[in-house]
N, C-alpha and C positions, 0 to 999 in steps of 0.2 A: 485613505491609503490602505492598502491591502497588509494582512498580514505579513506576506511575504517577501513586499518588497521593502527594500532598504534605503536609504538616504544619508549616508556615511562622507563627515566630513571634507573637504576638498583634497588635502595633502594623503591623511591616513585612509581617507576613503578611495583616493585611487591605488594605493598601494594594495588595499585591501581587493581590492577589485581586479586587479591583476593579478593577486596571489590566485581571487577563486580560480578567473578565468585559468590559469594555468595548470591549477586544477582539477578542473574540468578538462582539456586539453592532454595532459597527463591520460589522467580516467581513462578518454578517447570513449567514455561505455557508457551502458545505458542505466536510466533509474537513477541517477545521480545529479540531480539538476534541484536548483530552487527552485520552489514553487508557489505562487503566488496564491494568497489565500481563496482570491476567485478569476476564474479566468476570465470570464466575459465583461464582468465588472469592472475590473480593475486594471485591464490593460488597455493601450493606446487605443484609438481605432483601427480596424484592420484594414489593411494594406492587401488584402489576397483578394485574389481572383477566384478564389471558390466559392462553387455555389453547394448546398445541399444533396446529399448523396441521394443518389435514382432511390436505394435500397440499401439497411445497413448491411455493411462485411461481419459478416460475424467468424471469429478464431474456432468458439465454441458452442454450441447450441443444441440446449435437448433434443433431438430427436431427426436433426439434419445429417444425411446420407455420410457417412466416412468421421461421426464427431471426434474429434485431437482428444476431447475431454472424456470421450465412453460411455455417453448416456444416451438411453431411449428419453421419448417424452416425457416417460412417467420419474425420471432420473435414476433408475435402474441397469447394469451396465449395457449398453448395445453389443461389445463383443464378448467373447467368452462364453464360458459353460459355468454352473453352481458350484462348487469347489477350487474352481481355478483362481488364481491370484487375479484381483485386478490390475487392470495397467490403463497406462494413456498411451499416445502414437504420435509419433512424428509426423512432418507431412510430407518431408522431404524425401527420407530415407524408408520411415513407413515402419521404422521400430516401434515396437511397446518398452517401455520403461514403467518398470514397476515404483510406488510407493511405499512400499515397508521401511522400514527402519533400523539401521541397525544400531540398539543401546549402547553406551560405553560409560559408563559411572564414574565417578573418581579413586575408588577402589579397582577400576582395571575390570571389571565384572565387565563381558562382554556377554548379548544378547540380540537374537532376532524378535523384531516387532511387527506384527503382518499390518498391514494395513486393511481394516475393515471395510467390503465396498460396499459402495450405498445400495437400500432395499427403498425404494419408494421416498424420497427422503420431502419433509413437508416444507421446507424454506427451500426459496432461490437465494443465489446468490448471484448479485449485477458487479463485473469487476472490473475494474481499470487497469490495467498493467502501468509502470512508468515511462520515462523513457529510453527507450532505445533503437529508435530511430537514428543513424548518424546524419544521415539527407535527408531530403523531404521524401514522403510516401506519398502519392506518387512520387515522380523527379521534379513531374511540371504538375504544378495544384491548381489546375486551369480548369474553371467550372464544376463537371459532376463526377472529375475521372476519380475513380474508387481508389484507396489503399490498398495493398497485398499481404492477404498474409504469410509469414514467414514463420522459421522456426524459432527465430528470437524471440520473437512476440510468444511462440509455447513456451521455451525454457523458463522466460524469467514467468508466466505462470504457474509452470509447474513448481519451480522455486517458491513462490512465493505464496499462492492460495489454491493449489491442488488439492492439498490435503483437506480445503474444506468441503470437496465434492462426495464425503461421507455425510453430511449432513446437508448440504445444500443442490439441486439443479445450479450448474454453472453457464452461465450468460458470460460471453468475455468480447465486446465487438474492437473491432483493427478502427483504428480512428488515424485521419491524419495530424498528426503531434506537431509542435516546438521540435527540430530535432535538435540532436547536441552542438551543432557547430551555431547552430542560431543563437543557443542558450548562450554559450561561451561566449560568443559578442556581447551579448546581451548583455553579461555581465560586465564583460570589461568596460564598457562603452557607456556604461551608466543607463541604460536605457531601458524600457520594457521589451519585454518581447510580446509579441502578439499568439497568443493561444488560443483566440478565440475562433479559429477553423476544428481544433480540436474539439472546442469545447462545444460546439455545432453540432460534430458528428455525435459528443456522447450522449447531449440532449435530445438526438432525432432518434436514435441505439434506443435509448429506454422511453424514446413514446412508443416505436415500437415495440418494445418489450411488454408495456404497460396496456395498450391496445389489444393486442395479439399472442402472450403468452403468461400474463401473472393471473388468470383465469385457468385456478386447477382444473384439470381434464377430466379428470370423477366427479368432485365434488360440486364442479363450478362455481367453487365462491373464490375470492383474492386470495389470493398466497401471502404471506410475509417474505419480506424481500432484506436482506443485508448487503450494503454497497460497501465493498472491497476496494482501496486504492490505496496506490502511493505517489510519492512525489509528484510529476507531471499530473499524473492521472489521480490523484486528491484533489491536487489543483480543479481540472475537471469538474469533478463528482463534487467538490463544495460549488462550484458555481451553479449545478443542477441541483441542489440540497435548497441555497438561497431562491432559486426561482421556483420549486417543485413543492418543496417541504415545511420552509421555515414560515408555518404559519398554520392555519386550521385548513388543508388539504387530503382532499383524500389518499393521496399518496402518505401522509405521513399516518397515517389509520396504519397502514403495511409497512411501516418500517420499522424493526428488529432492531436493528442496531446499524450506524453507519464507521466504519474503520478508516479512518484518515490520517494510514501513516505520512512521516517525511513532510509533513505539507502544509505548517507552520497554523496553523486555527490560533486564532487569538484571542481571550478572555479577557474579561475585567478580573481586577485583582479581586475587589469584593462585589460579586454579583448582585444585579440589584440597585447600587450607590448611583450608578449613572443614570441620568434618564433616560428613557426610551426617546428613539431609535439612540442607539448607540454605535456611531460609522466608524469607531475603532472595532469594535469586535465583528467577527466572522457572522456568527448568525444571531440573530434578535432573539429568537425564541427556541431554537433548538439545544436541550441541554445535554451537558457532560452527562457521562455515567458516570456516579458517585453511588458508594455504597459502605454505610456505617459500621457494620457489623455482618456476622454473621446467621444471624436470625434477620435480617433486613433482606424483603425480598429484592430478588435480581433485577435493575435496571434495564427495563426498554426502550426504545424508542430514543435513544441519545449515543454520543459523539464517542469515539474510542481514539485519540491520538497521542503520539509521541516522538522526537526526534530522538533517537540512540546515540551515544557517547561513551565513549570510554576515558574519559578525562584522566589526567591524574588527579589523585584524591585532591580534593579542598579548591581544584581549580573548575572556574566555568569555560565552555566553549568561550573562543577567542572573541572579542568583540566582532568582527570580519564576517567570525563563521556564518553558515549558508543555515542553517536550521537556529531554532530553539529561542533567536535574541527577539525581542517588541519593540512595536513600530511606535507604539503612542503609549506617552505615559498612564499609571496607573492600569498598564494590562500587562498582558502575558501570554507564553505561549503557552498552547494547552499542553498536560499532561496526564496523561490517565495509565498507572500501570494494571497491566490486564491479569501480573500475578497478584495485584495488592485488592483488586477489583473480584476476584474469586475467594480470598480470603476476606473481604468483609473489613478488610485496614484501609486506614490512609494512602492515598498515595507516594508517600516521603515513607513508607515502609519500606525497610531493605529485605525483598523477599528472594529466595530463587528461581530462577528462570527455568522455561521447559525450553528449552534451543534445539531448534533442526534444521541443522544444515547440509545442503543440498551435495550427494557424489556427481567424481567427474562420469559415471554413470548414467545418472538422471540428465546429463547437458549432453551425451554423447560423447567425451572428452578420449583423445588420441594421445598418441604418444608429443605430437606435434603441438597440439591443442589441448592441453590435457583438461581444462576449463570448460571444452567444447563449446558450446552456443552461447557463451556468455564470458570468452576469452578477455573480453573487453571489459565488459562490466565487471567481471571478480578478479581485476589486474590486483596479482600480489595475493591472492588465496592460494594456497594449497589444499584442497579439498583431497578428501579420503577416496579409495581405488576400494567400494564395496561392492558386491554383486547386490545389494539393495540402494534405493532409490536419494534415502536419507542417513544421518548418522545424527542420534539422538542424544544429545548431554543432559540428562537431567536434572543434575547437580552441580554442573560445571561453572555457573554465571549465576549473579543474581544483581534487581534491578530496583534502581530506588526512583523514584521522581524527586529531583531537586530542583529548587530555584533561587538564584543569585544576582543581586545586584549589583551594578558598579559603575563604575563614570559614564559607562556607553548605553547603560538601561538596565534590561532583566535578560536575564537567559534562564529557562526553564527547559529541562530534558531527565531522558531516561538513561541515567546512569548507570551503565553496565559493568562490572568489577568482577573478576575473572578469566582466566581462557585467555590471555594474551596468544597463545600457541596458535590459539584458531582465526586470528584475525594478522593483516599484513603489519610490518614493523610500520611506526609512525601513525598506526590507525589513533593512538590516543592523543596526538597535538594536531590532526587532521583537520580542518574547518571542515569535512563534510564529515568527519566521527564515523559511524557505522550505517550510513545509509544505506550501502545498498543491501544490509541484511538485515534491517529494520524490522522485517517480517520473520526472518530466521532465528533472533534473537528471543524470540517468545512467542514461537507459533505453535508449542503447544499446547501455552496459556492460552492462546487466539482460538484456536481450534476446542478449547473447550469451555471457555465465555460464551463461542460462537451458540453451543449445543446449550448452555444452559439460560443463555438470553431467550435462545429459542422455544424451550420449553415454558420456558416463563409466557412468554407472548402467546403462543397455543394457550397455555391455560387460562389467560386471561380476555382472549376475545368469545 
């Protein structure tokens, strides 16, 4: 059974099931979905008519005419001049939206943070966006016909891992998804959903990637590569991890680190005890980042995940909920905090959060839409009217990894405690918690993990 998916009693388990789907339904948006620990593995057989795309869609791609993301080949920016800010582009409207930051402390201290743009930067990064798809992309998934890209598919990139295009070439391919109304059956109806057209496009996405573009352009050796996902699109990116990585591959020679928010990875409680294979846990051989201390060098080549919560104190996510609970005894879902992971603590450290979250700015937000591109998905945000890109809490939240047992099993999650202001009323009894800002919560511990995983990996090949 996958980690993601659930098997909840008859009576409480449909109630629970109807809560989510309602949920979801509610939501109406995207990035907010369960996801199952592997796509291709673990769902039904597929039922689509799809076949393999002619060529991937890509969103983003060094060095392709008009890139959304701003980068030549070398990941340098394509448009601009030497002193000008950088920015990304709509593809719609054909706006730049810049990435700076604007600080706000808990003393009130307000501050601009420019956003540094990349100079040659030596990691890719291969990204998943989640879902937000409402329909299928196409309408009709008949054979080879391509997905489109839209500006949904930019916002919640740029919400969520733009900012690591200071350190990484961004890769981001349009794949055909699960969309939401599918999920929301899904759920209700006890049933799997089928992912595995997605999870097609993202494995054919990075053989091209891997064929055709992880050969630096100077140097012509492999690049280190970091896979970026969430929800839906972890979903994905673990199923391409189990077929590509989780084993002695030359792919995992280049992998840096893989980030798998939202998207339930599941552990043994004590590593090791089970024998091999182990078909409760997510991956055989690919380990968590863990890190002792402070003098313990930085972890490569392993797992970064977390579901985000804002519980009230003492309490775990609802038996029901969609993130964090285990599917088979003696495991768990993974947690790794990315601020407890830079200090050299435990995970169960209650540390502070670097949080950025995204202006109606950055989504193009109106007076009608003040949300913009992502009206759907941030139902219930009020996000800040900044003439920058982000608005940066450094102090505002801070984040523990907890895990709790109880009659329904384990729930393991990223505990977030503060900032009620910045998130909708009822986010802390939510069965989805804070997923869809899972990456805002701590992306600027993310974003500087990302740079020092990376260095680490440089210096050690």
């Amino acid at each position: 059974m996958s980690a993601g998916a659930r098997t909840p009693g008859s009576r409480t388990g449909l109630r629970g099931r109807v809560a989510s789907a309602l949920s979801l339904l509610t939501l109406l948006g995207a990035g907010i979905v369960p996801a199952p620990a592997a796509a291709s593995a673990n769902s039904s057989a597929s039922s689509s008519a799809a076949l393999p795309l002619a060529s991937t869609v890509w969103l983003c791609r060094p060095g392709v005419a008009a890139n959304p993301c701003n980068q030549d080949l070398s990941g340098n920016p394509q448009r601009g001049t030497a002193g000008t800010p950088f920015t990304q582009r709509y593809l719609g409207s054909g706006h730049d939206v810049t990435l700076d930051a604007t600080t706000i402390t808990t003393a009130g201290a307000v501050s601009v943070e420019p956003f540094t743009a990349p100079a040659v930067p030596a990691m890719d990064c291969f990204s998943v966006y989640p879902t937000v798809d409402l329909t299928p992309n196409p309408l009709l998934q008949l054979g080879s016909l391509p997905p489109v890209a839209n500006d949904t598919h930019l916002a919640v990139t740029l919400t969520q891992v733009a900012r690591f295009s200071r350190l990484c070439r961004m890769f981001v391919p349009v794949y055909r998804q699960a969309p939401l109304l599918n999920l929301a059956a899904g759920v209700l109806t006890g049933t799997s959903t089928d992912y595995s057209t997605g999870a097609m496009d993202i494995a054919n996405a990075w053989t091209d990637y891997w064929d055709h573009f992880n050969t630096d352009p100077v140097t012509h050796e492999r690049r280190g590569v970091i896979l970026l996902g969430h929800s839906q699109g972890s979903a994905d990116l673990i199923t391409l991890l189990q077929q590509r990585f989780d084993g002695d591959t030359a792919e995992r020679e280049q992998l840096v680190a893989a980030y798998l928010l939202g998207g339930n990875v599941q552990v043994a409680n004590e590593p090791g005890a089970a024998p091999a294979p182990d078909p409760a846990s997510t991956f055989q051989d690919l380990p968590s980042c863990e890190r002792s201390s402070t003098s313990a060098p930085m972890p490569t080549g392993c797992i970064v995940a977390y579901s985000s919560y804002a519980s009230p104190d003492g309490q775990a996510p609802a038996p029901d909920a969609l993130f964090g609970r285990n599917t088979a005894p003696d495991h768990r879902i993974l947690c790794v905090n990315p601020a407890a992971l830079l200090a050299g603590s435990a995970s169960d450290a209650a540390l502070p959060l670097d949080a950025y979250l995204p202006t109606n700015r950055l989504l193009e937000g109106t007076v009608v839409l003040p949300n913009g591109h992502l009206s759907l998905v941030l139902s219930g945000f009020t996000l800040q009217n900044r003439p920058t890109g982000f608005v940066r809490y450094p102090d505002t939240l801070t984040g523990q990894c907890r895990v709790q047992s109880d009659g329904s099993g384990t729930a393991s999650w990223l505990q977030v405690t503060g900032g009620a202001a910045l998130f909708p009323p009822g986010s802390s009894t939510s069965g989805l918690g804070l997923h869809v800002v899972d990456y805002n919560v701590a992306l600027g511990d993310l974003t500087q993990l990302a740079a020092q995983q990376s260095q680490r990996w440089t210096a050690t090949q």
